[in-house]
VONUDO-662137 format. One record per atom (N, C-alpha, C): x, y, z; residue in three letters. Coordinates in steps of 0.02 Angstrom, whole numbers, padded with zeros to 5 digits, always signed. Layout:
XYZALA
...
//
This chain:
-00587+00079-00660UNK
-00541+00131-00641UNK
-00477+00103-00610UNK
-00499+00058-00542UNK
-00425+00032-00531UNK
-00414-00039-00563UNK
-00330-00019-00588UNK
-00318-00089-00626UNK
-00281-00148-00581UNK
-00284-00162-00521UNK
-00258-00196-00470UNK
-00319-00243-00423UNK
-00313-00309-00463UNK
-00369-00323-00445UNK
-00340-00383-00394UNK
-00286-00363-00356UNK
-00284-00417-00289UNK
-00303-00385-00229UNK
-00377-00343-00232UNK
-00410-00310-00186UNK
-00461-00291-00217UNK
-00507-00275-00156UNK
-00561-00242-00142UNK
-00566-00205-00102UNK
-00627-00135-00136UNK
-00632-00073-00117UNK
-00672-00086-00049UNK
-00665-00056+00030UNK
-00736-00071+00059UNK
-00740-00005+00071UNK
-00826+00011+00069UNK
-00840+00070+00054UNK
-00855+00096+00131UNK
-00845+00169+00160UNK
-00807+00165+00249UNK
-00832+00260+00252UNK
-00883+00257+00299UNK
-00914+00311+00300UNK
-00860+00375+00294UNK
-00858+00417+00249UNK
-00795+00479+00228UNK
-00738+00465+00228UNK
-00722+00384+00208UNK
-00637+00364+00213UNK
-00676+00293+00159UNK
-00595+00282+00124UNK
-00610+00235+00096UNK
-00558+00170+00121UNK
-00573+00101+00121UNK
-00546+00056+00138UNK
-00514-00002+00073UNK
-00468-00040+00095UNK
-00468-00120+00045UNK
-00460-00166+00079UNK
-00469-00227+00043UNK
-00478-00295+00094UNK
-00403-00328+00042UNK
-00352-00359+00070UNK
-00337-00398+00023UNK
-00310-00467+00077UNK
-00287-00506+00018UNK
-00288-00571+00023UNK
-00239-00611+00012UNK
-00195-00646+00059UNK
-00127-00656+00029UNK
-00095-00737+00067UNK
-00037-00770+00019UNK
-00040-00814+00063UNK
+00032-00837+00105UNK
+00074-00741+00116UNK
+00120-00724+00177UNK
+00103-00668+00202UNK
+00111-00666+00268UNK
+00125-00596+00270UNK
+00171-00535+00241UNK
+00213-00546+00198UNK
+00249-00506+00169UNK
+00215-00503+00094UNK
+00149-00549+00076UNK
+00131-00560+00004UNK
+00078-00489+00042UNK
+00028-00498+00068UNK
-00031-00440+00108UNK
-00007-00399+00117UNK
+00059-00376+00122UNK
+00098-00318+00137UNK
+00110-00266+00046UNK
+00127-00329+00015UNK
+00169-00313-00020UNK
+00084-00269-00081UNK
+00042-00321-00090UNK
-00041-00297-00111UNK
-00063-00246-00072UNK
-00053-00246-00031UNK
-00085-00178+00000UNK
-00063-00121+00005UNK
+00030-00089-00018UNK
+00056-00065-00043UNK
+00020-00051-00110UNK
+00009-00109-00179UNK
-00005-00087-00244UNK
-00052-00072-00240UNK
-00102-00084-00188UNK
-00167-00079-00198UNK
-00176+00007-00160UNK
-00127+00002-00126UNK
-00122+00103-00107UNK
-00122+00148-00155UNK
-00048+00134-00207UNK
-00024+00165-00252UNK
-00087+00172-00294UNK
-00130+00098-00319UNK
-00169+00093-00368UNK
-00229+00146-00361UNK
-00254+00175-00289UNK
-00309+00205-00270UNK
-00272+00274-00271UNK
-00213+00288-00263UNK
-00201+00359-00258UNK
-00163+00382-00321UNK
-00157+00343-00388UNK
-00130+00377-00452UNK
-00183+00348-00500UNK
-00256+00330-00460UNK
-00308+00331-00520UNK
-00308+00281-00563UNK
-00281+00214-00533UNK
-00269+00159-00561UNK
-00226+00143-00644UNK
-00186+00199-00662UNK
-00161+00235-00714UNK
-00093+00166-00713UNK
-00084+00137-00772UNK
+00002+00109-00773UNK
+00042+00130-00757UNK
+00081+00092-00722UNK
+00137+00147-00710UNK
+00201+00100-00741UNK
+00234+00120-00770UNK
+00303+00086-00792UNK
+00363+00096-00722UNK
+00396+00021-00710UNK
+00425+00021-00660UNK
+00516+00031-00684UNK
+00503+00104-00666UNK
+00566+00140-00702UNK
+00628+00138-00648UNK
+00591+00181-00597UNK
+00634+00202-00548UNK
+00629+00145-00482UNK
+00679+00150-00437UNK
+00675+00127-00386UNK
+00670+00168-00318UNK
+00659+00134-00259UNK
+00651+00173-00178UNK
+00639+00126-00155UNK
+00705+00123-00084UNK
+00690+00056-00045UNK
+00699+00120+00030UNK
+00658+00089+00090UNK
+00683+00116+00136UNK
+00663+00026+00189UNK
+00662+00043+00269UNK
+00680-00013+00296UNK
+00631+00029+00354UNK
+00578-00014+00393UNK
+00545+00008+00448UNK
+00566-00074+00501UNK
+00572-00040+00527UNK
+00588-00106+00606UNK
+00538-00092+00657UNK
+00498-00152+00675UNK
+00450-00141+00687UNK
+00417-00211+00737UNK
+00406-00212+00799UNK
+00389-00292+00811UNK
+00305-00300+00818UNK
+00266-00247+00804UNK
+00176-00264+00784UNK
+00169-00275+00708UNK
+00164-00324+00699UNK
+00139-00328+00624UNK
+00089-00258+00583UNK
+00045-00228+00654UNK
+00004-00199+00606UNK
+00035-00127+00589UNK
+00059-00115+00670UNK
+00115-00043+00680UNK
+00155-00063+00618UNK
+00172-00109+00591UNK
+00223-00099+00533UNK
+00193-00067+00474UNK
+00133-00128+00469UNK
+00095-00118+00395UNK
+00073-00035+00400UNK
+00050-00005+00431UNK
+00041+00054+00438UNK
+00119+00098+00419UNK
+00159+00100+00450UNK
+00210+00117+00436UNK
+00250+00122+00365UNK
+00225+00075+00334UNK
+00247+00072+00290UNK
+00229+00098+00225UNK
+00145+00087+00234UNK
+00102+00136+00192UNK
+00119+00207+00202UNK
+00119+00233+00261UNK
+00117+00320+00272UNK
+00190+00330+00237UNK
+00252+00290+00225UNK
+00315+00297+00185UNK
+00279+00283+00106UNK
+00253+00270+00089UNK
+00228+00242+00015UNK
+00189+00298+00004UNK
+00128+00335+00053UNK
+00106+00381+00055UNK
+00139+00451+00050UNK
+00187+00455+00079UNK
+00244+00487+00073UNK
+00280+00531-00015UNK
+00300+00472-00012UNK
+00336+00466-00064UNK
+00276+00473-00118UNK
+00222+00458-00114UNK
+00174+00507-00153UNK
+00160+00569-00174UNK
+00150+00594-00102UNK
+00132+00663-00080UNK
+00173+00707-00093UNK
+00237+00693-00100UNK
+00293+00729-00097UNK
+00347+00746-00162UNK
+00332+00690-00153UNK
+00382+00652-00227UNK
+00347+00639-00310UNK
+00276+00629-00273UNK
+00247+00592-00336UNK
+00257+00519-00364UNK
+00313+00493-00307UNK
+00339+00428-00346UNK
+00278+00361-00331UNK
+00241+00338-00370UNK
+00201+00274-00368UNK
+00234+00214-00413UNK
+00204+00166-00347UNK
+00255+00093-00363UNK
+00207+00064-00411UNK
+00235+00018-00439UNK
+00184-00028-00485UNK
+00202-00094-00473UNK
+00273-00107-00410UNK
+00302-00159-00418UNK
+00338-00170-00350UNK
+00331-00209-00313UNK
+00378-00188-00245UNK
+00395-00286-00226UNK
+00449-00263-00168UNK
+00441-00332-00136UNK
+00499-00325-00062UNK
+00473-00365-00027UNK
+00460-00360+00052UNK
+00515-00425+00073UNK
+00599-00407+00107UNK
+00614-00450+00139UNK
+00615-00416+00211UNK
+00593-00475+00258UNK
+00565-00488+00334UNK
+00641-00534+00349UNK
+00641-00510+00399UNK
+00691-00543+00457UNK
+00703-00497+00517UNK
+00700-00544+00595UNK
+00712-00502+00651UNK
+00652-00447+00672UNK
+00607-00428+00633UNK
+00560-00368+00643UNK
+00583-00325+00597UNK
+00632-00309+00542UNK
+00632-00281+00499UNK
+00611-00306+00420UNK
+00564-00236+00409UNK
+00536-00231+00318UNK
+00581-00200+00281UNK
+00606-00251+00254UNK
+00647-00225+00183UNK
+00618-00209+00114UNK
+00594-00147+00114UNK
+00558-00124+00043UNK
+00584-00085+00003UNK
+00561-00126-00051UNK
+00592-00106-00115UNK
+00536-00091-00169UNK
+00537-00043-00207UNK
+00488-00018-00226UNK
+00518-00011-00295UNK
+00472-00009-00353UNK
+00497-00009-00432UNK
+00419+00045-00423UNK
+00440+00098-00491UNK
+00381+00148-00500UNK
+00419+00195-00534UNK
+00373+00254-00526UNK
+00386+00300-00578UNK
+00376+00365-00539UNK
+00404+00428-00576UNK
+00386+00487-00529UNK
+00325+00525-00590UNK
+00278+00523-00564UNK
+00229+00563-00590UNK
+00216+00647-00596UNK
+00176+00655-00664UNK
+00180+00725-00673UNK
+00095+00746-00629UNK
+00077+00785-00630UNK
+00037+00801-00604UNK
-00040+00787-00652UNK
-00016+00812-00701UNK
-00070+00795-00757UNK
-00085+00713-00761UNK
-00060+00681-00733UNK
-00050+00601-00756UNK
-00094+00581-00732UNK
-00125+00630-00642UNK
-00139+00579-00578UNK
-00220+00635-00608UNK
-00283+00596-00633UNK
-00341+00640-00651UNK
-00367+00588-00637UNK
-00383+00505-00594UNK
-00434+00503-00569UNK
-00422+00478-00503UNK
-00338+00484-00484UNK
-00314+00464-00410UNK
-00366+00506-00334UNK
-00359+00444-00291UNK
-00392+00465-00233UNK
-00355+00512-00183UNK
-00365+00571-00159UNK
-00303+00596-00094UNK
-00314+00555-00052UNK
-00259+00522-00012UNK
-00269+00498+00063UNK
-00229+00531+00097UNK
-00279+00566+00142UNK
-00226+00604+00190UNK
-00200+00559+00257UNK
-00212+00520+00263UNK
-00188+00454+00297UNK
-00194+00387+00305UNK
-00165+00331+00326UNK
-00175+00282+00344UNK
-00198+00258+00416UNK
-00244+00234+00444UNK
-00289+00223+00510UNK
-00268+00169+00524UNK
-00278+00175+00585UNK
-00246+00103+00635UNK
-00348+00083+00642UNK
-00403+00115+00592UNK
-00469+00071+00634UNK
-00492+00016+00590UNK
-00511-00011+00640UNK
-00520-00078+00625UNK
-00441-00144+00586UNK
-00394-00107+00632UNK
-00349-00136+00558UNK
-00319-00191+00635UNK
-00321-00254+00590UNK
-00289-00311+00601UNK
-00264-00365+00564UNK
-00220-00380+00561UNK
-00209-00438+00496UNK
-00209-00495+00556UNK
-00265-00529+00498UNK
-00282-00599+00515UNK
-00237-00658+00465UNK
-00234-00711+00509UNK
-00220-00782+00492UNK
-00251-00838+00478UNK
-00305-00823+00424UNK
-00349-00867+00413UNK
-00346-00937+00380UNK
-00330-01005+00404UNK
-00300-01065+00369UNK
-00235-01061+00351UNK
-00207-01052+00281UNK
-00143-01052+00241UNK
-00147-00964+00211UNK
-00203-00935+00229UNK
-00193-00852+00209UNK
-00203-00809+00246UNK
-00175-00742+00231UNK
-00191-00695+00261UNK
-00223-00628+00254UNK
-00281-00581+00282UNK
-00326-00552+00280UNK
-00294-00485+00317UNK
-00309-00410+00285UNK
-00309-00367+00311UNK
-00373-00321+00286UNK
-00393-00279+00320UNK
-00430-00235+00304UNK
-00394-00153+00329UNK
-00380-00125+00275UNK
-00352-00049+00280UNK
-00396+00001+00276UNK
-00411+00060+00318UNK
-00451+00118+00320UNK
-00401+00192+00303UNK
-00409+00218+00243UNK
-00367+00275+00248UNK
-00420+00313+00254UNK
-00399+00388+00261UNK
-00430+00431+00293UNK
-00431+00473+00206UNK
-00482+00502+00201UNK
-00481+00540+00120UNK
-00508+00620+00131UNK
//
């Protein structure tokens, strides 16, 4: 079902989670973004047509990563727009995101997940050796 395989699903009593795996923090940022999109348009292609950049400033790494999803989430919910393609410049405490995707019809999204939010539980990004580890809990 999902075609984004720089993650894993963890399965999170009435919420669902992913683990991913990266080797910047702006690479874990940037996967855990596709790996959002990928769970909430049903792991469906998306051709990276359109663009959407916005900018969160932010000095907790995780307060960001959160932040940034509920804008990606956003722009879901609202818009319909899912990325298939993004990328993350960092400097000073600001995320520069840029997002490539598409605006979806409604008929398109038939095996996408709702997340009605992104959770601060259990969420920490770790620094493990030369990579880095997050675990995300959205709320469904």
């Amino acid at each position: 079902m999902y075609s984004n395989k720089d993650y894993e699903i963890i399965d999170h009593t009435a919420d669902i989670g992913i683990r991913v795996r990266a080797n910047s923090l702006t690479k874990v940022i940037q996967k855990s973004i596709l790996a959002q999109s990928d769970l909430m348009n049903g792991g469906i292609e998306i051709e990276p047509r359109m663009k959407k950049e916005f900018v969160i400033k932010e000095e907790d790494k995780e307060t960001a990563l959160v932040s940034i999803l509920e804008e990606v989430l956003y722009l879901f919910e609202y818009e319909k727009f899912s990325a298939s393609e993004c990328s993350i410049k960092y400097h000073n405490n600001e995320y520069r995101v840029k997002l490539k995707g598409k605006y979806l019809k409604e008929e398109e999204i038939k095996n996408g997940i709702e997340i009605k939010a992104v959770t601060y539980h259990q969420l920490k990004i770790k620094k493990i050796d030369d990579s880095y580890l997050v675990n995300v809990i959205f709320d469904i």
